[in-house]
Biotite code that builds the C-alpha atoms (Angstrom):
import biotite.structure as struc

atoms = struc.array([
    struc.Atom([-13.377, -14.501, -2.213], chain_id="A", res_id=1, res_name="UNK", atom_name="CA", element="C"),
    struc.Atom([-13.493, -14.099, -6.058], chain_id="A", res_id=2, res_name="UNK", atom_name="CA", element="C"),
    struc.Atom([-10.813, -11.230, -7.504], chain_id="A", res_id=3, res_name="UNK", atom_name="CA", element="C"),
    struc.Atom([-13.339, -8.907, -8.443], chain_id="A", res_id=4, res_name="UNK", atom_name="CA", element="C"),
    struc.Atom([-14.737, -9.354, -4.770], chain_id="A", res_id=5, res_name="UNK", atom_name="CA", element="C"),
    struc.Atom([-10.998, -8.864, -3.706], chain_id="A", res_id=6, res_name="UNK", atom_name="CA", element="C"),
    struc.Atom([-10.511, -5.200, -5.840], chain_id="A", res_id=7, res_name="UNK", atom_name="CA", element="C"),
    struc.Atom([-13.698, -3.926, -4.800], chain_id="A", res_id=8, res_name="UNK", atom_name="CA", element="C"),
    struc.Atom([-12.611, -4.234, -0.751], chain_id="A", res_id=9, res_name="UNK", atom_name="CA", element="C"),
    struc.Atom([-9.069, -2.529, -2.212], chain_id="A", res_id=10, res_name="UNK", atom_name="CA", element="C"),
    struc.Atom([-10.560, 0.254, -4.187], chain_id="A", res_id=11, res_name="UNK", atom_name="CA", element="C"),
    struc.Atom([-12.684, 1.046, -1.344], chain_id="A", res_id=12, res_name="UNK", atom_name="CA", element="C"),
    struc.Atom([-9.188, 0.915, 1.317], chain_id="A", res_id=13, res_name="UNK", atom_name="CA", element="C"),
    struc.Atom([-6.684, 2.703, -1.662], chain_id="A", res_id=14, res_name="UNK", atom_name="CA", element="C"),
    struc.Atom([-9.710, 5.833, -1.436], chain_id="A", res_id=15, res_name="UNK", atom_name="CA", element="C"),
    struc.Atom([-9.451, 6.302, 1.970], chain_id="A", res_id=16, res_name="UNK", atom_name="CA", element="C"),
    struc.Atom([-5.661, 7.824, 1.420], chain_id="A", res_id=17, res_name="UNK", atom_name="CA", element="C"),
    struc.Atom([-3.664, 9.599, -0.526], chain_id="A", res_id=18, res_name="UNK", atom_name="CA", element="C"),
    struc.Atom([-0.455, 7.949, 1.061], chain_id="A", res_id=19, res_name="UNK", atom_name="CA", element="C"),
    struc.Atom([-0.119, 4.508, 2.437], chain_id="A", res_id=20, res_name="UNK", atom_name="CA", element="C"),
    struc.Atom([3.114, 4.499, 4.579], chain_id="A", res_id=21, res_name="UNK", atom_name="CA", element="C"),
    struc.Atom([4.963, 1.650, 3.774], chain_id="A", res_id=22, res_name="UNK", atom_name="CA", element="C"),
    struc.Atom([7.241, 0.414, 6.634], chain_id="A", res_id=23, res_name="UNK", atom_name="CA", element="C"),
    struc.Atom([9.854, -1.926, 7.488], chain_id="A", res_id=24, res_name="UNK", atom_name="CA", element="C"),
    struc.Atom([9.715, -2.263, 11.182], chain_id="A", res_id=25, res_name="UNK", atom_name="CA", element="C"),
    struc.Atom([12.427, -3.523, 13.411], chain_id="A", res_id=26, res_name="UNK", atom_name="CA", element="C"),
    struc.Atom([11.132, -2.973, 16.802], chain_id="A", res_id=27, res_name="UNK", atom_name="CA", element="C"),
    struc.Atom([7.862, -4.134, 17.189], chain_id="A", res_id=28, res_name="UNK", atom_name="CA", element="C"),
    struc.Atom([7.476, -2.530, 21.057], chain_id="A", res_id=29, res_name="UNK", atom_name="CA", element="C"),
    struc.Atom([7.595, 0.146, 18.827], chain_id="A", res_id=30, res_name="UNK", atom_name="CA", element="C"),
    struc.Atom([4.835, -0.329, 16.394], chain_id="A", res_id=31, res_name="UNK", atom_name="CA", element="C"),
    struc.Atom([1.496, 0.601, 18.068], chain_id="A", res_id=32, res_name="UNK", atom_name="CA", element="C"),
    struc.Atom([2.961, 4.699, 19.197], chain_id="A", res_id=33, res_name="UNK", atom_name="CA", element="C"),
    struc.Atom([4.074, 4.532, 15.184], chain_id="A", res_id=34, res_name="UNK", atom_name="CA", element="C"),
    struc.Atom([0.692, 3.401, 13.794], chain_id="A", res_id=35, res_name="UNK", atom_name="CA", element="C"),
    struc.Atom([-0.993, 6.252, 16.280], chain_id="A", res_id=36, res_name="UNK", atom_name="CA", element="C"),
    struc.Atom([1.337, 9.248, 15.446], chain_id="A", res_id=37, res_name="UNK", atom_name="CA", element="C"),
    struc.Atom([0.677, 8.190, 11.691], chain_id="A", res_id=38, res_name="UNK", atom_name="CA", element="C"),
    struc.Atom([-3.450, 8.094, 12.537], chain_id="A", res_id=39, res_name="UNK", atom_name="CA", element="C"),
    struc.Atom([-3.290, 11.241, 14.570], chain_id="A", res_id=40, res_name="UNK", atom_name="CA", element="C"),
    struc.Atom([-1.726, 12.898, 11.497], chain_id="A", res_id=41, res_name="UNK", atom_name="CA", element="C"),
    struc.Atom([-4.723, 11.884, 8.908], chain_id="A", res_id=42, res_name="UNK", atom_name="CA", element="C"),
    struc.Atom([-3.451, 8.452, 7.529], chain_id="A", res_id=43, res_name="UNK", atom_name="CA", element="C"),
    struc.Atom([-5.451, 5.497, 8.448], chain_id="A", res_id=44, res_name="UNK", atom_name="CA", element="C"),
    struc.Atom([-3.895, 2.745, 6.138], chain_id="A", res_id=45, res_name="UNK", atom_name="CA", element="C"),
    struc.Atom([-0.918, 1.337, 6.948], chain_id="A", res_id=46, res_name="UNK", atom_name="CA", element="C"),
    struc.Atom([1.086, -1.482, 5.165], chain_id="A", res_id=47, res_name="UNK", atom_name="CA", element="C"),
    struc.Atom([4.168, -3.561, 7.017], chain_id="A", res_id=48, res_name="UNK", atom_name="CA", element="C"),
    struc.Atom([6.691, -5.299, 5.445], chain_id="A", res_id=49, res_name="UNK", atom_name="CA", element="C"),
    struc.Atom([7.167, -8.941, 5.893], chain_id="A", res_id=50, res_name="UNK", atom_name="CA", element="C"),
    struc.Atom([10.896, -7.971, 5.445], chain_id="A", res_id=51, res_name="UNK", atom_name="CA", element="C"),
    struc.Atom([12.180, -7.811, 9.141], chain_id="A", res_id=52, res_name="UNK", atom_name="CA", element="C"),
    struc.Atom([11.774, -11.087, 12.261], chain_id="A", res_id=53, res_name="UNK", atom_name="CA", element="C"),
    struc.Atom([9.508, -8.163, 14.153], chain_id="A", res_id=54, res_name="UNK", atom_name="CA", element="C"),
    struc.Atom([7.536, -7.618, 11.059], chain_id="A", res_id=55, res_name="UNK", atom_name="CA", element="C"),
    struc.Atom([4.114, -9.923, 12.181], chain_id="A", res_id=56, res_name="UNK", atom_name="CA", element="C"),
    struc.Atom([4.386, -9.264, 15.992], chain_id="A", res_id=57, res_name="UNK", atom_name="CA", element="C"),
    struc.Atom([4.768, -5.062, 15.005], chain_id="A", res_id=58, res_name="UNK", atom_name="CA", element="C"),
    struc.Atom([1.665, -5.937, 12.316], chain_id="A", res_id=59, res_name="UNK", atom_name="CA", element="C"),
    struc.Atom([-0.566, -7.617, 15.423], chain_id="A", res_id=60, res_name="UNK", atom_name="CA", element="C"),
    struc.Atom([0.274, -4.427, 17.383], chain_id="A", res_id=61, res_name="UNK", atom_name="CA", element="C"),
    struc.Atom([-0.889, -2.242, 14.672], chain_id="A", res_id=62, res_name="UNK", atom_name="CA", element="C"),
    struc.Atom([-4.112, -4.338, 13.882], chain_id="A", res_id=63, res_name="UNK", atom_name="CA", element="C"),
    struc.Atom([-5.266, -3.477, 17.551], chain_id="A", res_id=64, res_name="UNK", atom_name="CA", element="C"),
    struc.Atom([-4.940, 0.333, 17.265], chain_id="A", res_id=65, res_name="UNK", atom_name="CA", element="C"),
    struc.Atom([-8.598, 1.667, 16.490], chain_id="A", res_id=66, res_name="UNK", atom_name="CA", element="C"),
    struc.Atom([-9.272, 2.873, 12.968], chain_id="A", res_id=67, res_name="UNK", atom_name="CA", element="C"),
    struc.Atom([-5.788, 1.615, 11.516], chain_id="A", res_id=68, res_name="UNK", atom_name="CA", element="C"),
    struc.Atom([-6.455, -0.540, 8.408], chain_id="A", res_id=69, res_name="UNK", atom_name="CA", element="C"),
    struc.Atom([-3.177, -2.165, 8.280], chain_id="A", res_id=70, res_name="UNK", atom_name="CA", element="C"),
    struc.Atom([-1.938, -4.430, 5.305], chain_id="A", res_id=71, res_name="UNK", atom_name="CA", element="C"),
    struc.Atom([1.233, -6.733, 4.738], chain_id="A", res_id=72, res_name="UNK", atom_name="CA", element="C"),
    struc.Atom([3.697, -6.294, 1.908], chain_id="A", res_id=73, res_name="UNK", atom_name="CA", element="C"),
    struc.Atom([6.232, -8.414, -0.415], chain_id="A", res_id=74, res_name="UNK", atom_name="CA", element="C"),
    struc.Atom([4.072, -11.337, 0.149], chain_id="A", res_id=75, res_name="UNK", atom_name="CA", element="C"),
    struc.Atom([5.960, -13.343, -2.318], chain_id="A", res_id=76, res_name="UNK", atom_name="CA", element="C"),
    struc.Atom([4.307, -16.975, -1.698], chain_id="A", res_id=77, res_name="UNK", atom_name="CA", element="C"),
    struc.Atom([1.443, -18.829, 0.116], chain_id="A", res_id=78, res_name="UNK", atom_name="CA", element="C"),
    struc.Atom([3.268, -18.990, 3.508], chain_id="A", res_id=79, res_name="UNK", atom_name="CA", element="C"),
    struc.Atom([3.549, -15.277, 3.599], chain_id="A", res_id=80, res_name="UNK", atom_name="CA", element="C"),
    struc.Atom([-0.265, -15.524, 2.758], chain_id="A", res_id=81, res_name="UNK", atom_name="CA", element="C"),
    struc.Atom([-0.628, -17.575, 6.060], chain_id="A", res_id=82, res_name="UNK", atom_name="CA", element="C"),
    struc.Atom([1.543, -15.255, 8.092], chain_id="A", res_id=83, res_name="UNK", atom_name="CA", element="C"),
    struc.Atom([-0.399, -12.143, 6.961], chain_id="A", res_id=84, res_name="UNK", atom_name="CA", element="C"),
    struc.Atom([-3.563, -13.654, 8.077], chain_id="A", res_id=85, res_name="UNK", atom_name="CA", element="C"),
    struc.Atom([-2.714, -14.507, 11.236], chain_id="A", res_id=86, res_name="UNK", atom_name="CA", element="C"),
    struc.Atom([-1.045, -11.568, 12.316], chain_id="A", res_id=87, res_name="UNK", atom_name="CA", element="C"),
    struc.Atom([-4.194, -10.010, 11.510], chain_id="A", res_id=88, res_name="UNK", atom_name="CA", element="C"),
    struc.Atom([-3.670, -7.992, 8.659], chain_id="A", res_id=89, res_name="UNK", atom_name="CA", element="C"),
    struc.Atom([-6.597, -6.515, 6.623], chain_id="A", res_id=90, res_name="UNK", atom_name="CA", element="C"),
    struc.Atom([-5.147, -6.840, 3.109], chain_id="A", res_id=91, res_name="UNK", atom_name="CA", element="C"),
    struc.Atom([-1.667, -7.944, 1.630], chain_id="A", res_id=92, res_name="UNK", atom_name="CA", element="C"),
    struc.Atom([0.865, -6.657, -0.885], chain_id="A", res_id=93, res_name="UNK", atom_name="CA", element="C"),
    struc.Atom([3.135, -8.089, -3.360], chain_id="A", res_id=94, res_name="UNK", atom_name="CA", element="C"),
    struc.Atom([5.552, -6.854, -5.981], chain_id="A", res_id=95, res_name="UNK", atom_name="CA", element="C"),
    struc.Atom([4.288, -9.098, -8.936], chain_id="A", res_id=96, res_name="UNK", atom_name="CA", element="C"),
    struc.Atom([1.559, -11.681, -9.028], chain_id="A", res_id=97, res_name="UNK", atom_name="CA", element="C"),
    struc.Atom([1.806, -15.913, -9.460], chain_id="A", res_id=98, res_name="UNK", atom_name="CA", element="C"),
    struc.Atom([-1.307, -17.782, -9.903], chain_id="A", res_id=99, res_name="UNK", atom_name="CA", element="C"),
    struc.Atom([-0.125, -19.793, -6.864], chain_id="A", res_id=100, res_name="UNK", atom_name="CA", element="C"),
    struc.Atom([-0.289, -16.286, -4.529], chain_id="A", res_id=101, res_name="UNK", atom_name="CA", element="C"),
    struc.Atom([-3.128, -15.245, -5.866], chain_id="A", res_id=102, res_name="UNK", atom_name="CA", element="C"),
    struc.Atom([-4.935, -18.408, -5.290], chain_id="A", res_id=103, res_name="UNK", atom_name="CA", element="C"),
    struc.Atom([-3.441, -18.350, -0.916], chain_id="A", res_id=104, res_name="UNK", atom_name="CA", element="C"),
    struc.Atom([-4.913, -15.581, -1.092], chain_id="A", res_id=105, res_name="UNK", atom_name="CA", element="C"),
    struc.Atom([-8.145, -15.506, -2.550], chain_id="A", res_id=106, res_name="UNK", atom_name="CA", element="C"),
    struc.Atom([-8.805, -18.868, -0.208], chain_id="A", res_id=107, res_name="UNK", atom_name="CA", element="C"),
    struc.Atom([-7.590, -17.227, 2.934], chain_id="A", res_id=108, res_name="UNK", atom_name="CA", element="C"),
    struc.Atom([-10.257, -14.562, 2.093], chain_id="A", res_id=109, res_name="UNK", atom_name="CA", element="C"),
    struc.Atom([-7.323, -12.070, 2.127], chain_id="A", res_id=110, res_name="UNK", atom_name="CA", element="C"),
    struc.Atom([-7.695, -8.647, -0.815], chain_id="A", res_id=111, res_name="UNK", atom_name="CA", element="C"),
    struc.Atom([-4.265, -9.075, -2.415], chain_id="A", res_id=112, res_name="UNK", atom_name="CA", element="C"),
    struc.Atom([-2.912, -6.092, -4.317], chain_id="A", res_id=113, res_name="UNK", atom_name="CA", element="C"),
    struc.Atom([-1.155, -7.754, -7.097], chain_id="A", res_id=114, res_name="UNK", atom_name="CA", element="C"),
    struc.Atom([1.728, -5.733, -8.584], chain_id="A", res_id=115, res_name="UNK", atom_name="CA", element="C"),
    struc.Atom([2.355, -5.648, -12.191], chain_id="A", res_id=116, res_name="UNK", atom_name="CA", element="C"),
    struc.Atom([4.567, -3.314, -14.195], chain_id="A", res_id=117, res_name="UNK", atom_name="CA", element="C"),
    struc.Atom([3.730, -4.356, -18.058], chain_id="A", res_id=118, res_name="UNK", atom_name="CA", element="C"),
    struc.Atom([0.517, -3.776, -20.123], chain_id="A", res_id=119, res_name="UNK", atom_name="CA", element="C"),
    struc.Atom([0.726, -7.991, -20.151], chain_id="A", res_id=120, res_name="UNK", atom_name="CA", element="C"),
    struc.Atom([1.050, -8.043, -17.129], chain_id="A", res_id=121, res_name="UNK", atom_name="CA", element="C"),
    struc.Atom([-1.919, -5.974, -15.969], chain_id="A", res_id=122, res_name="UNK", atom_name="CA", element="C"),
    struc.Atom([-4.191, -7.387, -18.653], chain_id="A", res_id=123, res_name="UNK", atom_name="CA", element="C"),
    struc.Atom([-3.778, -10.727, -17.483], chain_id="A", res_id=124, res_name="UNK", atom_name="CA", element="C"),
    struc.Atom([-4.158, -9.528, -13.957], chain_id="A", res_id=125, res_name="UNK", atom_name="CA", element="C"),
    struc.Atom([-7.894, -7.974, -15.340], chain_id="A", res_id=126, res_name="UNK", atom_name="CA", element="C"),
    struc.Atom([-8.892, -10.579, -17.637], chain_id="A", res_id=127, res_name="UNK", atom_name="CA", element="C"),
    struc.Atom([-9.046, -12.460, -14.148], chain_id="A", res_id=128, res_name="UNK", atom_name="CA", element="C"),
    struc.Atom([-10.913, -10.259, -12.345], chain_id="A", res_id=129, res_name="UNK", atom_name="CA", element="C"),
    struc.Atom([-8.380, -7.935, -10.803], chain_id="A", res_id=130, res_name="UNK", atom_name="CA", element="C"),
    struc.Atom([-8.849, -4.226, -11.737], chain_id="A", res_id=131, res_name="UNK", atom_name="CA", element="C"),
    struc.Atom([-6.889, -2.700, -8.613], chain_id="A", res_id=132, res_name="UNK", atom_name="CA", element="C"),
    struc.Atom([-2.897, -3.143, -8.695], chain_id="A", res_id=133, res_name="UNK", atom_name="CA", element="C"),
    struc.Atom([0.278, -2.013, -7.291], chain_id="A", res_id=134, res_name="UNK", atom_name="CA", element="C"),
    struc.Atom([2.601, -0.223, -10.257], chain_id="A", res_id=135, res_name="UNK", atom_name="CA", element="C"),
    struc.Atom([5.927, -1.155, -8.933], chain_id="A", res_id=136, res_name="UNK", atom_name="CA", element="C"),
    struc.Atom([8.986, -0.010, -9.198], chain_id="A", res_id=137, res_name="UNK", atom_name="CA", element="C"),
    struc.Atom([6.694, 2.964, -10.305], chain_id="A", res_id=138, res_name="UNK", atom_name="CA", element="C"),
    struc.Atom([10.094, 5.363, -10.480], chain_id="A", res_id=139, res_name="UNK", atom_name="CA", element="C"),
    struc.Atom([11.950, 3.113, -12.237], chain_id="A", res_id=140, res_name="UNK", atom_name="CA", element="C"),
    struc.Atom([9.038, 2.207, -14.928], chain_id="A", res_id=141, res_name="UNK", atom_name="CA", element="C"),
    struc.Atom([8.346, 5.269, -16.394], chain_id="A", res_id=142, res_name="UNK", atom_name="CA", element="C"),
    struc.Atom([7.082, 6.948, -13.834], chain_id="A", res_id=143, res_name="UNK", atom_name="CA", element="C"),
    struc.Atom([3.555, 8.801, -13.389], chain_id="A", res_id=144, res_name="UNK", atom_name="CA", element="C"),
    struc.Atom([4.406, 9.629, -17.646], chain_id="A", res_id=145, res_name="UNK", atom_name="CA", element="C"),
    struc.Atom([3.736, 5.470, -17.806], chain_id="A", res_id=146, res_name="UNK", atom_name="CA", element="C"),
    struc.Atom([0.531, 5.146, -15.893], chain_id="A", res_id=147, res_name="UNK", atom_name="CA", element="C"),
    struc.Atom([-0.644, 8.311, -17.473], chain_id="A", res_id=148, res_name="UNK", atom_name="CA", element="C"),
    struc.Atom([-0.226, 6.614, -21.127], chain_id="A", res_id=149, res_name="UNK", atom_name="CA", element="C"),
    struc.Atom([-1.698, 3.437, -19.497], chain_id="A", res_id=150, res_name="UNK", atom_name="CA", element="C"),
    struc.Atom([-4.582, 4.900, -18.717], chain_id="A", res_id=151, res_name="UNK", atom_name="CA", element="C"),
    struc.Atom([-5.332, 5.473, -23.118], chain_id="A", res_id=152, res_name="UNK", atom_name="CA", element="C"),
    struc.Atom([-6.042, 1.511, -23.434], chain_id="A", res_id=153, res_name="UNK", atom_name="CA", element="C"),
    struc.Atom([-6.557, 0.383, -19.886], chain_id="A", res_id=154, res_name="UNK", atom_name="CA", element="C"),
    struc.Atom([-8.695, 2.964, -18.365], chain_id="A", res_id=155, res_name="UNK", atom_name="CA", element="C"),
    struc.Atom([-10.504, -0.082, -16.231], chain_id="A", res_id=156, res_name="UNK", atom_name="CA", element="C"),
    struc.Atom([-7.701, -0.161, -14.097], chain_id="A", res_id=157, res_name="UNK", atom_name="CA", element="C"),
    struc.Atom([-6.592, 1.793, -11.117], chain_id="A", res_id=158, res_name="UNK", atom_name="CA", element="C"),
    struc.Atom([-3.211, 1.621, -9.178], chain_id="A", res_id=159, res_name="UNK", atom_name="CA", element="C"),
    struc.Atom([-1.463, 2.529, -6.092], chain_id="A", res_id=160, res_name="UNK", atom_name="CA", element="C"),
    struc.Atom([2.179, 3.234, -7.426], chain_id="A", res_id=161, res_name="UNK", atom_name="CA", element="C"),
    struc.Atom([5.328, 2.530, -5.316], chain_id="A", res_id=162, res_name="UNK", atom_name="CA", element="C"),
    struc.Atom([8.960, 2.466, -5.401], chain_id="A", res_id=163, res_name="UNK", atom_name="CA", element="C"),
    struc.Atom([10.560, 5.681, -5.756], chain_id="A", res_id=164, res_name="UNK", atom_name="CA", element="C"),
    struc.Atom([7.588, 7.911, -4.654], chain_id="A", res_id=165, res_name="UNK", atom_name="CA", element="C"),
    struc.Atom([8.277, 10.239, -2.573], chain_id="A", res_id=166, res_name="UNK", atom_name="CA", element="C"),
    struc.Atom([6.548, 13.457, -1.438], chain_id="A", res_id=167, res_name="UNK", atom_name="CA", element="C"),
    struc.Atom([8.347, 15.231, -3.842], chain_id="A", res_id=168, res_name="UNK", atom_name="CA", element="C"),
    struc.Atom([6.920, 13.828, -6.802], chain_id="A", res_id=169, res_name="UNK", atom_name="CA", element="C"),
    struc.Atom([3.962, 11.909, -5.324], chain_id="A", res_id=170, res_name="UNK", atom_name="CA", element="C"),
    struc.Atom([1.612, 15.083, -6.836], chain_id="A", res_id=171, res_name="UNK", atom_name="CA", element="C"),
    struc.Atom([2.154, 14.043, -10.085], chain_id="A", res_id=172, res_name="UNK", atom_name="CA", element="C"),
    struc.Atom([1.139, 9.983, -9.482], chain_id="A", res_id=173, res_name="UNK", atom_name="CA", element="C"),
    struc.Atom([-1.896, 11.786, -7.561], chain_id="A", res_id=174, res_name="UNK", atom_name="CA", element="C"),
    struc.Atom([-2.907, 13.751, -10.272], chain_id="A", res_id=175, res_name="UNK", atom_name="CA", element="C"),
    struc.Atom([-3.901, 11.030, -12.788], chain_id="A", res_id=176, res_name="UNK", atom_name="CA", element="C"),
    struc.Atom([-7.426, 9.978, -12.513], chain_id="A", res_id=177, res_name="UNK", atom_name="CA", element="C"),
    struc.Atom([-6.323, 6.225, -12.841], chain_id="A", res_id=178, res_name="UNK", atom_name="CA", element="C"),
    struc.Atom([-4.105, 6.943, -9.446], chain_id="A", res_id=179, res_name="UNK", atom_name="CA", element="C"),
    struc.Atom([-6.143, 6.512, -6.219], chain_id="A", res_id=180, res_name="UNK", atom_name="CA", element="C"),
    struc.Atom([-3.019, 6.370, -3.817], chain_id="A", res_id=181, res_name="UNK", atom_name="CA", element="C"),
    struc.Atom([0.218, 6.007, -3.558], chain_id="A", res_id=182, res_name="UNK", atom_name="CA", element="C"),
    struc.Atom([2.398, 3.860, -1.431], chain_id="A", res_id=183, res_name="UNK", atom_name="CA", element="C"),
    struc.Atom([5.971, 6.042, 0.324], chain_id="A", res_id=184, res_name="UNK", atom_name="CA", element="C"),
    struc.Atom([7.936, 4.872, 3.266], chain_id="A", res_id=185, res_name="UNK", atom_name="CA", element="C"),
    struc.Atom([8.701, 9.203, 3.568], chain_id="A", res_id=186, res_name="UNK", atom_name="CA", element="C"),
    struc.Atom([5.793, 9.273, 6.478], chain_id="A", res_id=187, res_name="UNK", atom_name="CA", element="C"),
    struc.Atom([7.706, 7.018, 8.559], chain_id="A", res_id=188, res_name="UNK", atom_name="CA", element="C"),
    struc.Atom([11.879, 7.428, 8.702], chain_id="A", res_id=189, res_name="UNK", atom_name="CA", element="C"),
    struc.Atom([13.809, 4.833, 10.345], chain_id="A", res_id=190, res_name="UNK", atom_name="CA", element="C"),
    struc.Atom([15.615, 7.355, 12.200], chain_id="A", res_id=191, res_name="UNK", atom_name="CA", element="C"),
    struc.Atom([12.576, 8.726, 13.297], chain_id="A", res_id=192, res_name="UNK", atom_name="CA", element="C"),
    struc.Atom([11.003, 5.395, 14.491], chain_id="A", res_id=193, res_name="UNK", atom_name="CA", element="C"),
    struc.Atom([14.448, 4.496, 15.945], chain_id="A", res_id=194, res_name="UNK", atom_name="CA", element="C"),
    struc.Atom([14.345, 8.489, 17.816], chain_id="A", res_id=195, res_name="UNK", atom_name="CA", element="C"),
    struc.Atom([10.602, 7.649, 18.581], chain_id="A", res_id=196, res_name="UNK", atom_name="CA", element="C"),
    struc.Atom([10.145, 11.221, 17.265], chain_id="A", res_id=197, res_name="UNK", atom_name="CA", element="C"),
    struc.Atom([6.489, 10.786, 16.935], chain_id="A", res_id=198, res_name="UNK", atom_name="CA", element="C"),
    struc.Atom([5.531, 14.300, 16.918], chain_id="A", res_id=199, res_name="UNK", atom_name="CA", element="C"),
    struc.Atom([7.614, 14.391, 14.142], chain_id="A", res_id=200, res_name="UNK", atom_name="CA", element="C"),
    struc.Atom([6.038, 11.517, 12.424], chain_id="A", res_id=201, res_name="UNK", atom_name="CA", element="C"),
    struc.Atom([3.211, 13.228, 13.458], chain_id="A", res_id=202, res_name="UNK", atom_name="CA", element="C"),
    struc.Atom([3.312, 16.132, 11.026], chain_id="A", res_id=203, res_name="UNK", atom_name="CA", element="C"),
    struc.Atom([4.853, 14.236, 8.055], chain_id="A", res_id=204, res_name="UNK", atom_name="CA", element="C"),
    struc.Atom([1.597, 12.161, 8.003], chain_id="A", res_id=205, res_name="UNK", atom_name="CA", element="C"),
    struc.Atom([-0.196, 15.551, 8.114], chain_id="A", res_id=206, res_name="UNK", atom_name="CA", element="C"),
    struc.Atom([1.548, 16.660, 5.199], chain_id="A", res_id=207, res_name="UNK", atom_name="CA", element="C"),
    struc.Atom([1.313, 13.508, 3.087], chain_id="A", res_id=208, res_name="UNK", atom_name="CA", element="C"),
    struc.Atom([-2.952, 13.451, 4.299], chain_id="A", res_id=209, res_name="UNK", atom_name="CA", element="C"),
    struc.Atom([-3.056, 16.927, 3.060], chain_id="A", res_id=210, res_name="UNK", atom_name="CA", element="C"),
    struc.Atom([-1.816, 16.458, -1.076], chain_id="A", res_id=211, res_name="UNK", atom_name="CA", element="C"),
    struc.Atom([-5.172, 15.462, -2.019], chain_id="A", res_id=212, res_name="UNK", atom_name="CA", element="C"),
    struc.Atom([-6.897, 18.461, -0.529], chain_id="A", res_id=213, res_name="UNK", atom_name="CA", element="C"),
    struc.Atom([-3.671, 20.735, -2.193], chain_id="A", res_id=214, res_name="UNK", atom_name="CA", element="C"),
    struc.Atom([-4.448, 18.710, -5.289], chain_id="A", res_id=215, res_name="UNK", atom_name="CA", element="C"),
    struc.Atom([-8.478, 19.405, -5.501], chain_id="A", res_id=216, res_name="UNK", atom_name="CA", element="C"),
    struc.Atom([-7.658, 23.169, -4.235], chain_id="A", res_id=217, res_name="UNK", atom_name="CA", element="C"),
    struc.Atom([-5.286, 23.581, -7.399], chain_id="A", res_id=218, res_name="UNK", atom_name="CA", element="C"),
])
């Protein structure tokens, strides 16, 4: 996989959402009634955490529910490359970008999205090929404010933001044409998950689902 092959597949997953849920999952008996209330409500890409000792068995029970597209985050070297892929995940996530994660990744045939934070950073992420990215800690960089000035000199790039997004203010993120998603763990509570409230979970995915509808309505 080359890294332009790699942000194509991830431009085509980030447009099938306005919110990815973003989840740190202790309990992996409870992952597959999680990824379905969060399906059933509208959003069909998911992204674990490999945070947590449940996090690959809770992202194999996820990979098995029909339609879910489900990723793995804060991949942080090649061994969490190796774990993602055979837990089954469709994509991975990290909060920066090495040459030696990129490389696990592009080998294992896994779409990485590579977070970066600077205009360095990003530009050497696109001068190799990668024109999708994570903007993280989105909240603490500036906010949407920064990825709307980005977008002046880099308007190649497109970015899922996280850290700090939250329904409140994921509008504004939404609303900038480099924006395709965001990333929010608001879908999916841990006291929720831990309640198995998934009615409840239910209707926050609704919500979330709904912004870019609100957003094209407005």
């Amino acid at each position: 996989m080359t890294p332009r092959e790699s942000a194509a597949v991830l431009r085509g997953i980030c447009a099938r959402t306005p919110v990815i849920p973003v989840m740190e999952i202790h309990d992996a008996g409870r992952a597959r009634p999680l990824a379905e209330a969060l399906l059933a409500g509208g959003l069909s890409v998911l992204e674990v955490t490999l945070r947590t000792p449940a996090a690959e068995a809770a992202l194999r029970e996820m990979a098995q529910v029909p339609g879910a597209v489900v990723g793995a985050g804060t991949l942080l070297t090649p061994c969490d490359v190796a774990r993602a892929v055979e837990a089954g995940a469709d994509f991975g996530v990290s909060p920066g970008a090495t040459p030696r994660l990129i490389e696990a990744a592009l080998d294992a045939g896994l779409p990485l999205l590579p977070g970066a934070v600077t205009p360095s950073e990003m530009m050497r992420l696109l001068e190799e090929g990668h024109d999708m990215l994570k903007f993280f800690p989105a909240a603490a960089s500036g906010g949407a404010s920064a990825l709307a000035a980005i977008a002046a000199p880099l308007p190649q790039l497109a970015f899922c933001p996280t850290g700090g997004v939250t329904e409140a203010n994921a509008p504004d993120y939404l609303a900038l044409p480099n924006v395709l998603c965001v990333g929010g763990s608001w879908t999916a509570p841990r006291a929720l998950v831990e309640a198995e409230d998934w009615p409840a979970i239910e209707r926050l995915a609704h919500r979330a689902a709904g912004l870019a509808h609100r957003l094209r309505a407005g």
